[in-house]
DRENTORKOL-3810 file (N, C-alpha, C; in nm, 4 decimals):
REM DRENTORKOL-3810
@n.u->0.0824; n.v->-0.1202; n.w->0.0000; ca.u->0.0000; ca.v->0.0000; ca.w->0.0000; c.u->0.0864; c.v->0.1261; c.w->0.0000
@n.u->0.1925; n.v->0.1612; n.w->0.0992; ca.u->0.2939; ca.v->0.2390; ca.w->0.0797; c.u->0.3239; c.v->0.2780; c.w->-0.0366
@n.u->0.4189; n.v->0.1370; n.w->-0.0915; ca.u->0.4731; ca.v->0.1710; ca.w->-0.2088; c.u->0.3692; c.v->0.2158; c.w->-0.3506
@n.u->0.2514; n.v->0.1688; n.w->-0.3492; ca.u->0.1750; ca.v->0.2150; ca.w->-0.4664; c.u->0.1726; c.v->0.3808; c.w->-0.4194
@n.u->0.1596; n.v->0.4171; n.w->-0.3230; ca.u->0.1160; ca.v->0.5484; ca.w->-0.2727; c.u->0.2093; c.v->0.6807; c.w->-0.3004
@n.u->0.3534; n.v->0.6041; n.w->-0.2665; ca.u->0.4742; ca.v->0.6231; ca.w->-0.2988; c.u->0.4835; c.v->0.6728; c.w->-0.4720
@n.u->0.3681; n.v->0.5809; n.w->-0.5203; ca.u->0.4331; ca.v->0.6122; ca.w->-0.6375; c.u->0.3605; c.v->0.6687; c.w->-0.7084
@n.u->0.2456; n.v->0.6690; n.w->-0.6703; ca.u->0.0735; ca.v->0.7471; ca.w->-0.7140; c.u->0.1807; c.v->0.9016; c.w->-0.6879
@n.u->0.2229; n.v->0.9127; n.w->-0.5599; ca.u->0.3032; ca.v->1.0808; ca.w->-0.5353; c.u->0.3696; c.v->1.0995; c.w->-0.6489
@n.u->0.4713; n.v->1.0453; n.w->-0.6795; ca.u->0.5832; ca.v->1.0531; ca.w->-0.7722; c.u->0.4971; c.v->1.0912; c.w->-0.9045
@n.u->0.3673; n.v->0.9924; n.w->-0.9438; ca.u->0.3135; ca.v->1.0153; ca.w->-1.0966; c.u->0.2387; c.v->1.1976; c.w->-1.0350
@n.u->0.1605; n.v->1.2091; n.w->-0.9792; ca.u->0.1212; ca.v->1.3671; ca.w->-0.9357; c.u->0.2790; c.v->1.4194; c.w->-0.9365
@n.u->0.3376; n.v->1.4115; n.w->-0.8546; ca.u->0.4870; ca.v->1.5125; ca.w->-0.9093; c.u->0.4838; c.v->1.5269; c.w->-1.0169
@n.u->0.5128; n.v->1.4369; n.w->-1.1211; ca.u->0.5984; ca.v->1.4236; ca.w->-1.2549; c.u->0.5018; c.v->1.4132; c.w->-1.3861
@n.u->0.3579; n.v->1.4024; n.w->-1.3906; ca.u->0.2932; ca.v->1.4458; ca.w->-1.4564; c.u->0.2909; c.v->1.5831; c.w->-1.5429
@n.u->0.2594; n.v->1.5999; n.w->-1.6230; ca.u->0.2552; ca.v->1.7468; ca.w->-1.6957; c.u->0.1042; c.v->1.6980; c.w->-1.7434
@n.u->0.0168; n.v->1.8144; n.w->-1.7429; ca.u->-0.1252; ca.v->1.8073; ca.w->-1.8418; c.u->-0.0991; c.v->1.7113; c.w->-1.9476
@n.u->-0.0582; n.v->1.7502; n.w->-2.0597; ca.u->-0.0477; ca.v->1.6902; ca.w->-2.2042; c.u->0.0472; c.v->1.5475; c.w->-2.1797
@n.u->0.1284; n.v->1.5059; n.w->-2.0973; ca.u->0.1543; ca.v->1.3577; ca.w->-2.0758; c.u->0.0389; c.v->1.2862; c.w->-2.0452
@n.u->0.0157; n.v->1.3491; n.w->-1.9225; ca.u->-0.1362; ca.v->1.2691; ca.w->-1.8595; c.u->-0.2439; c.v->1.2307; c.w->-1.9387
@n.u->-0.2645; n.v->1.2833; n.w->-2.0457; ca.u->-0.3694; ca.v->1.2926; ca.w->-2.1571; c.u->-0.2974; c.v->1.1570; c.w->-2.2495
@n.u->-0.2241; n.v->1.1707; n.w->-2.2606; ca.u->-0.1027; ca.v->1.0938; ca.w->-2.3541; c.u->-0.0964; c.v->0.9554; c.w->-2.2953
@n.u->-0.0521; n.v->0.9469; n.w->-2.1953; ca.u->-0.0302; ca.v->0.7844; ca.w->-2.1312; c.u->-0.1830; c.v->0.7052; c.w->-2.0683
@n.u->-0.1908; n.v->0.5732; n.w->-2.1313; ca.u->-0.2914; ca.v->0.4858; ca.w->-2.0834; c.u->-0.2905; c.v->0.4505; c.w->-1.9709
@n.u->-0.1941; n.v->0.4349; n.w->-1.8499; ca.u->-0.1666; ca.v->0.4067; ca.w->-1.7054; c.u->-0.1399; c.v->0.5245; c.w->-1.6447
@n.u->-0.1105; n.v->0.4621; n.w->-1.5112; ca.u->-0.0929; ca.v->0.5817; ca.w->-1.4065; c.u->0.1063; c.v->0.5840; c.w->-1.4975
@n.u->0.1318; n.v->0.6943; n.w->-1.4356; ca.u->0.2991; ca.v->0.7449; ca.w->-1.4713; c.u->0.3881; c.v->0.6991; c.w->-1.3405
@n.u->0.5005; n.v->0.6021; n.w->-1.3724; ca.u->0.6120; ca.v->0.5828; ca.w->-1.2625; c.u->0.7299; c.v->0.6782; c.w->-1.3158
@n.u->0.7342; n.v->0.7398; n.w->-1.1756; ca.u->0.8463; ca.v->0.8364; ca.w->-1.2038; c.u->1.0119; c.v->0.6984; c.w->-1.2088
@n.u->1.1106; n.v->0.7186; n.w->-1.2796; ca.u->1.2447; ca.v->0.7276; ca.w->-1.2462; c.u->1.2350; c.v->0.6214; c.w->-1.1062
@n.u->1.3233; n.v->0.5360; n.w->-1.0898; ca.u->1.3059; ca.v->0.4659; ca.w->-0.9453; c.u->1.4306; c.v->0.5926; c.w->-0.8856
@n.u->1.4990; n.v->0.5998; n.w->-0.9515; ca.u->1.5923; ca.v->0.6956; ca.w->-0.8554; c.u->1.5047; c.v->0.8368; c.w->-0.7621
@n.u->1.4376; n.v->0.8868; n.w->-0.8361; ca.u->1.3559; ca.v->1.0015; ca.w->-0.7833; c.u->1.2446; c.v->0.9249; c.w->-0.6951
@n.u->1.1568; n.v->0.7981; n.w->-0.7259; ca.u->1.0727; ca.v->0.7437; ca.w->-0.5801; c.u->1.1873; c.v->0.7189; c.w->-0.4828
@n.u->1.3215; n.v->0.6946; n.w->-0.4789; ca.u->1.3889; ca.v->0.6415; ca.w->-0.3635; c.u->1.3488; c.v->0.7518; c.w->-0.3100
@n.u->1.4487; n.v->0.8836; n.w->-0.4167; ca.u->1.4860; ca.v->0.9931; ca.w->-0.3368; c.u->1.3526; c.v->1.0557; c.w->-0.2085
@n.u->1.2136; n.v->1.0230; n.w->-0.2534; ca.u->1.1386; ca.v->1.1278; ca.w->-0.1739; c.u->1.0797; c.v->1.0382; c.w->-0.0817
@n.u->1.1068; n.v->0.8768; n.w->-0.0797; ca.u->1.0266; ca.v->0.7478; ca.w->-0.0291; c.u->1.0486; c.v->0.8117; c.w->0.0900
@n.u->1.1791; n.v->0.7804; n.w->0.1796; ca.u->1.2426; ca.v->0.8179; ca.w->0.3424; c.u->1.1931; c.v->0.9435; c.w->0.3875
@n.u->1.1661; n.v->1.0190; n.w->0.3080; ca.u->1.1268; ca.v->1.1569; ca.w->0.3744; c.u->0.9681; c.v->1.1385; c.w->0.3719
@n.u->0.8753; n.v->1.0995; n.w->0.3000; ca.u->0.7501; ca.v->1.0528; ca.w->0.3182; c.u->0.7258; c.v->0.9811; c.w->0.3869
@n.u->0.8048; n.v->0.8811; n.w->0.4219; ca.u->0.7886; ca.v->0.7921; ca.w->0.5614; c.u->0.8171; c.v->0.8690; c.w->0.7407
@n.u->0.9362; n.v->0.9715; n.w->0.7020; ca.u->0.9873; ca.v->1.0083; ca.w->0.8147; c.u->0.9187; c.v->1.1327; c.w->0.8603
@n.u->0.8916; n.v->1.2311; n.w->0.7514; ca.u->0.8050; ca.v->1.3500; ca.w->0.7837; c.u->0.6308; c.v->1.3491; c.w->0.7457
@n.u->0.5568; n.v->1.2387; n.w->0.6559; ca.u->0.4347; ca.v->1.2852; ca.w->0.6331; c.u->0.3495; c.v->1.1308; c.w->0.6529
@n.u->0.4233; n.v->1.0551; n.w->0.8157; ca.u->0.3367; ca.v->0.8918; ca.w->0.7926; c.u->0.1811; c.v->0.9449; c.w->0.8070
@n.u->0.1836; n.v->1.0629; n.w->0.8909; ca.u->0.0377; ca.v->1.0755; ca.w->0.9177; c.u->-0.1068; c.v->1.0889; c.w->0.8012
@n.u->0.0038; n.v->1.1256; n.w->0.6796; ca.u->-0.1088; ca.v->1.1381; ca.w->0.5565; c.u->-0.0576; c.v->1.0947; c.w->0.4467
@n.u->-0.0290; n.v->0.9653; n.w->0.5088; ca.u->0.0427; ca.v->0.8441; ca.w->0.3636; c.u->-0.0656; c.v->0.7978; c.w->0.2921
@n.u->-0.1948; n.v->0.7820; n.w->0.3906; ca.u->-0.3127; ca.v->0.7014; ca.w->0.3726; c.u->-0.4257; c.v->0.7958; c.w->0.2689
@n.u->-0.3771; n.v->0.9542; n.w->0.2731; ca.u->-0.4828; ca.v->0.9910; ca.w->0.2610; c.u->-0.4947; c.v->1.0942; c.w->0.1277
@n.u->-0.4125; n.v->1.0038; n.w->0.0429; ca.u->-0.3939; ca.v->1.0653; ca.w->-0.1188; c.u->-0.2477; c.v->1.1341; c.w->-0.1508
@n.u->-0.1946; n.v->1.1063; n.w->-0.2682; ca.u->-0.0886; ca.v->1.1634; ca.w->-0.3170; c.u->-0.0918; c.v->1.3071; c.w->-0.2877
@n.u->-0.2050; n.v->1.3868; n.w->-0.3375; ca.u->-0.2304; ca.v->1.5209; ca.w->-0.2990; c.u->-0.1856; c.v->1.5642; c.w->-0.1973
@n.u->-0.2291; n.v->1.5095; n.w->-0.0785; ca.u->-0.1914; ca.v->1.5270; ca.w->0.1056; c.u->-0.0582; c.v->1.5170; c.w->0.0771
@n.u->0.0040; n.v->1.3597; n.w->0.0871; ca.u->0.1780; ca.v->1.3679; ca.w->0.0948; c.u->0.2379; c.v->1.4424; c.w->-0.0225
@n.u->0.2354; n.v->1.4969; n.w->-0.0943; ca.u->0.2765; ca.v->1.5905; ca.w->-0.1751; c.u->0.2877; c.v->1.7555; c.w->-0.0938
@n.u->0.1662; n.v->1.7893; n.w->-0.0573; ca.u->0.1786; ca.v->1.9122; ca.w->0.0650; c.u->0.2144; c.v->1.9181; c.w->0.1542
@n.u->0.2346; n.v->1.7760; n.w->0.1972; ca.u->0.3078; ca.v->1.7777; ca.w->0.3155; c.u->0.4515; c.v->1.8054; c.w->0.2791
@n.u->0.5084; n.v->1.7338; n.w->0.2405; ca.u->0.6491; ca.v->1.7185; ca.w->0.1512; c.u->0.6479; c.v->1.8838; c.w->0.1487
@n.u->0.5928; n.v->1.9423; n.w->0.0818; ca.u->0.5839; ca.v->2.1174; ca.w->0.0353; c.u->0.5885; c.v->2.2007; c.w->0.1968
@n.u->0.5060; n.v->2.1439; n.w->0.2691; ca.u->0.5204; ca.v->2.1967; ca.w->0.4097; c.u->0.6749; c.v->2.1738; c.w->0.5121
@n.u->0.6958; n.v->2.0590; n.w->0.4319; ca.u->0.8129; ca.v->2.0057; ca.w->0.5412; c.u->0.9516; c.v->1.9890; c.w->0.4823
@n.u->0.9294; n.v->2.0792; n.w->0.3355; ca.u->1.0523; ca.v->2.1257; ca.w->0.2562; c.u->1.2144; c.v->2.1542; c.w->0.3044
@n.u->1.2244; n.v->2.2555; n.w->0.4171; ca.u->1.3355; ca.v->2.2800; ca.w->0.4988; c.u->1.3470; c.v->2.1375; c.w->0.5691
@n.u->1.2850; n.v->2.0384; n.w->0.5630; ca.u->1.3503; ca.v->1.9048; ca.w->0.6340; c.u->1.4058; c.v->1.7956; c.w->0.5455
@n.u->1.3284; n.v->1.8520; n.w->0.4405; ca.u->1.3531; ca.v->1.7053; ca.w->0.3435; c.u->1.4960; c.v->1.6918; c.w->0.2909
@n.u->1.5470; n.v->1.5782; n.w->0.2804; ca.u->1.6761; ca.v->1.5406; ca.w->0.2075; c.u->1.7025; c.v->1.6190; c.w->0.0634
@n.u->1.8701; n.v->1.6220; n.w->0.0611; ca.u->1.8265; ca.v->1.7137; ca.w->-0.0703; c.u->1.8047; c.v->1.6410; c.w->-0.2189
@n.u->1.8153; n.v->1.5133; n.w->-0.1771; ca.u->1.7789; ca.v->1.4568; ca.w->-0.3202; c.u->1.6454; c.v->1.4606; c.w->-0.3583
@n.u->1.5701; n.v->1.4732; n.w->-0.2362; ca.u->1.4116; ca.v->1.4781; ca.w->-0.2571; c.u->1.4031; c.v->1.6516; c.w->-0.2557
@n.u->1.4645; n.v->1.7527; n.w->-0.2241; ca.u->1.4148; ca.v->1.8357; ca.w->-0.2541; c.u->1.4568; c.v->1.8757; c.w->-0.4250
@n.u->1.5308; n.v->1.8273; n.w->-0.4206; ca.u->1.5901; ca.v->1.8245; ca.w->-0.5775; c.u->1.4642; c.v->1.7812; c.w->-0.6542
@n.u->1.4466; n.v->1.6459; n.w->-0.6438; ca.u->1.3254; ca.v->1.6297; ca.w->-0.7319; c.u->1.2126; c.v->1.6781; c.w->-0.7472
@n.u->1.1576; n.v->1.7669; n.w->-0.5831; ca.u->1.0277; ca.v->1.8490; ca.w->-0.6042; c.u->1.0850; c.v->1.9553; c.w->-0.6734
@n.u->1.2045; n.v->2.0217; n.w->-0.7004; ca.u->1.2249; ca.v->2.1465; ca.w->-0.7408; c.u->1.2342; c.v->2.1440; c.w->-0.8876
@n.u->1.2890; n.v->2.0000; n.w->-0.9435; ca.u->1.2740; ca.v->1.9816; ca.w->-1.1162; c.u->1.1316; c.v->1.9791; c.w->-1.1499
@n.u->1.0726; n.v->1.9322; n.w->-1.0400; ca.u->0.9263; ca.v->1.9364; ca.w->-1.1501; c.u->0.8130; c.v->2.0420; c.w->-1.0895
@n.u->0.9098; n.v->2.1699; n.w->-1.0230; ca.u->0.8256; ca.v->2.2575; ca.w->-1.0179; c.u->0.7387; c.v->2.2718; c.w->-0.9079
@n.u->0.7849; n.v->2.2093; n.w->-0.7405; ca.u->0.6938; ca.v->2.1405; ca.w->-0.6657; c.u->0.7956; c.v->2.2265; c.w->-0.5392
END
């Protein structure tokens, strides 16, 4: 459950409009970029793992000054 959730985040990260339209499945980001933001979603946002990519995505955005910088790296390439 994690890991789909994990990665439901990553496709909301890394989505653009016109991909999303484009691809028949959900989008897996890069495994390097789910590592990067997995530990910090576990360590800063367990409380709203359960409760949509949306949530751990804002959280992540809320808890920015904590996150590792490989994960802030990746929210910052895609604009997050």
């Amino acid at each position: 459950m994690i890991r789909f959730m994990m990665s439901g985040l990553l496709a909301a990260l890394l989505m653009a409009p016109a991909t999303a339209q484009a691809q028949k499945g959900p989008y897996r980001g890069p495994p390097n970029e789910e590592r990067a933001c997995r530990g910090d979603a576990h360590r800063h946002c367990r409380a709203v793992l359960n409760q949509g990519d949306m949530a751990v995505l804002a959280c992540l955005q809320q808890q920015r000054s904590k996150l590792s910088r490989a994960c802030q790296a990746v929210l910052g390439k895609h604009g997050q």
